[in-house]
C-alpha positions in Angstrom: 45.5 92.1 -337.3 43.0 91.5 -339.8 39.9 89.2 -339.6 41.3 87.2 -342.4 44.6 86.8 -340.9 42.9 86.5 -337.5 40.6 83.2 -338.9 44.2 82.0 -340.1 45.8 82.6 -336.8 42.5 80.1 -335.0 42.6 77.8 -337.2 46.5 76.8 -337.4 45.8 77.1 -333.4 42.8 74.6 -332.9 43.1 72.4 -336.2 47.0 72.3 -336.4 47.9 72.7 -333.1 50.7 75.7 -334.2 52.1 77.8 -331.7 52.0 81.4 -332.4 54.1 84.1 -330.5 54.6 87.6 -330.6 58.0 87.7 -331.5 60.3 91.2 -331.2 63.9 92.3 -331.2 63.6 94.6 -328.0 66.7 97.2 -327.7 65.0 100.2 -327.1 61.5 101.7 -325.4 58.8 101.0 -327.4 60.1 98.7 -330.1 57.9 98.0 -332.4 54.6 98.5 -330.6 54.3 102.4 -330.1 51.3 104.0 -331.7 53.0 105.8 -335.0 51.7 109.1 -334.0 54.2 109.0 -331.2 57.3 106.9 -333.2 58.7 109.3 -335.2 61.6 109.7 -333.0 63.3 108.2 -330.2 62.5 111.1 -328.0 58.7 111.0 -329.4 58.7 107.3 -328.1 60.3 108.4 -324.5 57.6 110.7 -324.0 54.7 108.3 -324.6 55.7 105.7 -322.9 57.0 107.8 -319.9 61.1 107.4 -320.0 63.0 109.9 -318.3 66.8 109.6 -319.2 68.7 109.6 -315.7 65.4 109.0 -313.7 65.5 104.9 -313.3 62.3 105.1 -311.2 60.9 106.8 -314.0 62.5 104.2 -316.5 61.1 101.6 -315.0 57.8 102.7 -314.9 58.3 102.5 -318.5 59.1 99.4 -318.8 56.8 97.8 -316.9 53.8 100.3 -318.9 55.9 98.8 -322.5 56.1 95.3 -321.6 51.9 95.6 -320.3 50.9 97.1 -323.9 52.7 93.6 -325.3 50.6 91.1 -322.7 47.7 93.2 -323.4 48.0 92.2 -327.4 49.0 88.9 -326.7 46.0 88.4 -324.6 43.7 90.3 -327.4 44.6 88.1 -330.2 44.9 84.9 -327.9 48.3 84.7 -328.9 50.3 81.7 -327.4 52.9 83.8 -325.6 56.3 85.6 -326.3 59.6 85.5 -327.9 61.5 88.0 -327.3 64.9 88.0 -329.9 68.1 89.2 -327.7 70.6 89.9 -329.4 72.5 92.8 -328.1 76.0 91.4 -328.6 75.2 92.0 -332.0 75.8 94.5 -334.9 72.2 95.5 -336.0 71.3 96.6 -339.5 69.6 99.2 -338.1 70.5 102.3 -335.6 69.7 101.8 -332.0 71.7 103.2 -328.8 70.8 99.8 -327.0 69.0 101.4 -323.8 67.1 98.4 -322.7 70.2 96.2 -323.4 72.1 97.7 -319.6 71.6 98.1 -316.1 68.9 95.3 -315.6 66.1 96.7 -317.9 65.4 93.7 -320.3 65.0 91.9 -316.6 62.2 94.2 -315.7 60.1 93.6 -319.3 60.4 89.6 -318.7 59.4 90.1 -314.9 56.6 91.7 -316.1 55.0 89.4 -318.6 56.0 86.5 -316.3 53.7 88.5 -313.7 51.3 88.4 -316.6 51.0 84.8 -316.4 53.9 83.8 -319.3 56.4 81.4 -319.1 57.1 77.7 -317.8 56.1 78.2 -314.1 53.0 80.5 -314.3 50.8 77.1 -315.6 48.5 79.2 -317.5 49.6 77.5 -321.5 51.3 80.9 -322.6 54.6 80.4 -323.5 58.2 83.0 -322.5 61.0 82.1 -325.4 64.1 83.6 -325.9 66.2 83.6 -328.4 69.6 85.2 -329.9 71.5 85.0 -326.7 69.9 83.0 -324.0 73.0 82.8 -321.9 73.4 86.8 -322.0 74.5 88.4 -318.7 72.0 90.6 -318.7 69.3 87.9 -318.5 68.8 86.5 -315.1 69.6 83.0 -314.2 66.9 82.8 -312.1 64.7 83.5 -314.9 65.1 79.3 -316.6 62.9 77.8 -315.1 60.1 80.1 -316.4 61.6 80.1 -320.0 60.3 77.3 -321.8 62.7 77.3 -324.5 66.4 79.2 -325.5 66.3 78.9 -329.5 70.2 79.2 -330.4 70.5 80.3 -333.9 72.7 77.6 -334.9 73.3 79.5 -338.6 75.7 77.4 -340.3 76.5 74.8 -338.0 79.2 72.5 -338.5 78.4 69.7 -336.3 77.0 67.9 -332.6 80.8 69.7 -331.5 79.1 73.2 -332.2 75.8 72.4 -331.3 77.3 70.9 -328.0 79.5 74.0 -327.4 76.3 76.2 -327.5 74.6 73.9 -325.3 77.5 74.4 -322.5 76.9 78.3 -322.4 73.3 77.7 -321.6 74.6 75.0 -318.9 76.8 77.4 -317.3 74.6 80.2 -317.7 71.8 78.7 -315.6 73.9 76.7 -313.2 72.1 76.0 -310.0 69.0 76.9 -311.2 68.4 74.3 -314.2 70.0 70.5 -314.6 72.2 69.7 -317.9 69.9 67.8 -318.9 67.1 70.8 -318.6 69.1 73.0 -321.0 69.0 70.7 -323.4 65.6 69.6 -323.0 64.7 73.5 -323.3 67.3 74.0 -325.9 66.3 74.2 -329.9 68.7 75.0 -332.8 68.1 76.6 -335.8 69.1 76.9 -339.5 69.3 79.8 -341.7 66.5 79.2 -344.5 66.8 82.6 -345.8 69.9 81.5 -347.7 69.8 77.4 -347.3 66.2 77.3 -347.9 67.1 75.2 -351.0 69.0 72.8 -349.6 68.4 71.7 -346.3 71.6 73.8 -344.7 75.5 73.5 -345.2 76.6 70.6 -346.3 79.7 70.2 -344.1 77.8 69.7 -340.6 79.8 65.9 -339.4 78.4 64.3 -336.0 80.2 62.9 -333.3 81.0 59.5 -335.5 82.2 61.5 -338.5 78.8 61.3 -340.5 78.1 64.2 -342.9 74.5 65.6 -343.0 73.2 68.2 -344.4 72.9 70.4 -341.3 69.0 70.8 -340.4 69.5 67.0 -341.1 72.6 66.7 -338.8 70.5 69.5 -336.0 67.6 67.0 -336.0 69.9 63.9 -335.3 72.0 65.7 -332.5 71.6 64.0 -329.0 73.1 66.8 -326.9 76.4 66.3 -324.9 77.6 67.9 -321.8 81.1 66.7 -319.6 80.7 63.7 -321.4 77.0 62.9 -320.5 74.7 62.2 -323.7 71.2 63.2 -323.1 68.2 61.7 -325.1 67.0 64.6 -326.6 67.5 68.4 -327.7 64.1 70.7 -327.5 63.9 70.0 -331.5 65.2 72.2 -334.4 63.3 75.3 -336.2 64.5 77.4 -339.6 64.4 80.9 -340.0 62.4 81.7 -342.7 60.9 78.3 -342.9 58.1 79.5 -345.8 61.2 80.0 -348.0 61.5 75.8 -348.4 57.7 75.8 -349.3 58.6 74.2 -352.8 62.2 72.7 -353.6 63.7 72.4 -356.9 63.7 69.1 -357.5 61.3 67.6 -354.8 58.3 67.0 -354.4 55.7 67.9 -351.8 56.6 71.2 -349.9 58.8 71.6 -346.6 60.6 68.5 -347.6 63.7 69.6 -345.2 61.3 70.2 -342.2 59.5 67.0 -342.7 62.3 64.9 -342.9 63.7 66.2 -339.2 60.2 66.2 -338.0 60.4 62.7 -338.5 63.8 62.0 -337.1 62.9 63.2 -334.1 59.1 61.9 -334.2 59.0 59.3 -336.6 54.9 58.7 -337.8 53.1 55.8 -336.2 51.3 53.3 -338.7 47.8 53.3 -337.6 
């Protein structure tokens, strides 16, 4: 990190009061933090971070020395804590083999920055996110209450039904461990900028009475619903690629999407 980009990063912290999180798509040792002397193949990454295939005391070792080198950057650059992006259900556009996606390895890597003082529980202000697939099997139930928020990635949504259907994996995921109304609380959705940027979302997102919204719009009004409870509030709505709805055709000011659910959720006070 730069010292430019490092003033940047203090002053969106201390005057703005921004957030800002390491955030990585982790499906195999030493995703993108190995030194690039040692990245040039997968078997180059093994070595430096200590994998052994078939040796799981070995692996874990690893692990625990992978997810270390990530608190040790976090706490360099006084970064506000992680987000790690699960999604291994998914089809990736690049090539991976999934190795940290099986046999209770992604577990061992949030243990560890949890140990490192992360997440809701450890009371230290750095925040543990997940997002992708919250509700994954391979993420331990046990694990909610030191998440302090599941981002669901909402892309495209077409209404409170969908929303409220996401909602009810999380539920059932963390049963016993987290209330309904937790989830929610814990729970934000977002929209796919990269390609709405333009226009605030999809235009056919409908809410429970039939309204149509544009859906950022339609995220920021949702008041989650499980078994027929309503809860007061979601944990608030984000957009991927938000810097893309910097200037709209047509509108003035910049983010005029963002702003607007900003303040459907937290209207301004007159002085």
């Amino acid at each position: 990190m730069t010292p430019e980009v490092q003033k940047d990063l203090k002053y969106v912290q201390t005057v703005k009061g921004t957030k800002a999180l390491a955030c990585c798509i982790i499906m195999e040792m030493g995703d993108q933090i190995t030194p690039e002397e040692h990245n040039a193949t997968r078997e180059d990454r093994h070595k430096f971070w200590g994998w052994v295939d078939g040796d799981e005391e070995a692996i874990k070792a690893s692990i625990v020395k992978f997810a270390n080198a990530f608190a040790d950057t976090i706490d360099k650059y006084n970064l506000d804590g992680f987000d790690l992006d699960w999604e291994p259900s998914y089809v990736q556009p690049f090539e991976t083999n999934k190795e940290m996606c099986e046999n209770g390895r992604i577990a061992i890597f949030l243990q560890t920055l949890i140990d490192r003082g992360m997440g809701a529980r450890a009371g230290k202000g750095k925040l543990l996110v997940i997002d992708g697939e919250p509700e994954h099997s391979e993420i331990p139930a046990e694990m909610g209450k030191d998440f302090n928020y599941f981002i669901g990635q909402a892309y495209s949504s077409w209404g409170d039904s969908d929303l409220d259907g996401r909602l009810a994996r999380i539920i059932n995921h963390y049963d016993g461990v987290l209330t309904p109304e937790e989830c929610a609380k814990k729970f934000i959705v977002c929209e796919n900028f990269e390609n709405y940027a333009q226009t605030g979302g999809v235009s056919y997102y409908y809410d429970r009475e039939g309204n149509n919204y544009k859906s950022l719009e339609g995220m920021a009004r949702w008041k989650p619903q499980y078994n027929g409870e309503i809860f007061s509030r979601s944990g608030g709505v984000g957009t991927f690629h938000m810097e893309y709805e910097y200037k709209v055709s047509g509108m003035s000011g910049n983010y005029p999407f963002l702003r607007n659910a900003i303040q459907i959720m937290n209207p301004a006070k007159n002085k």
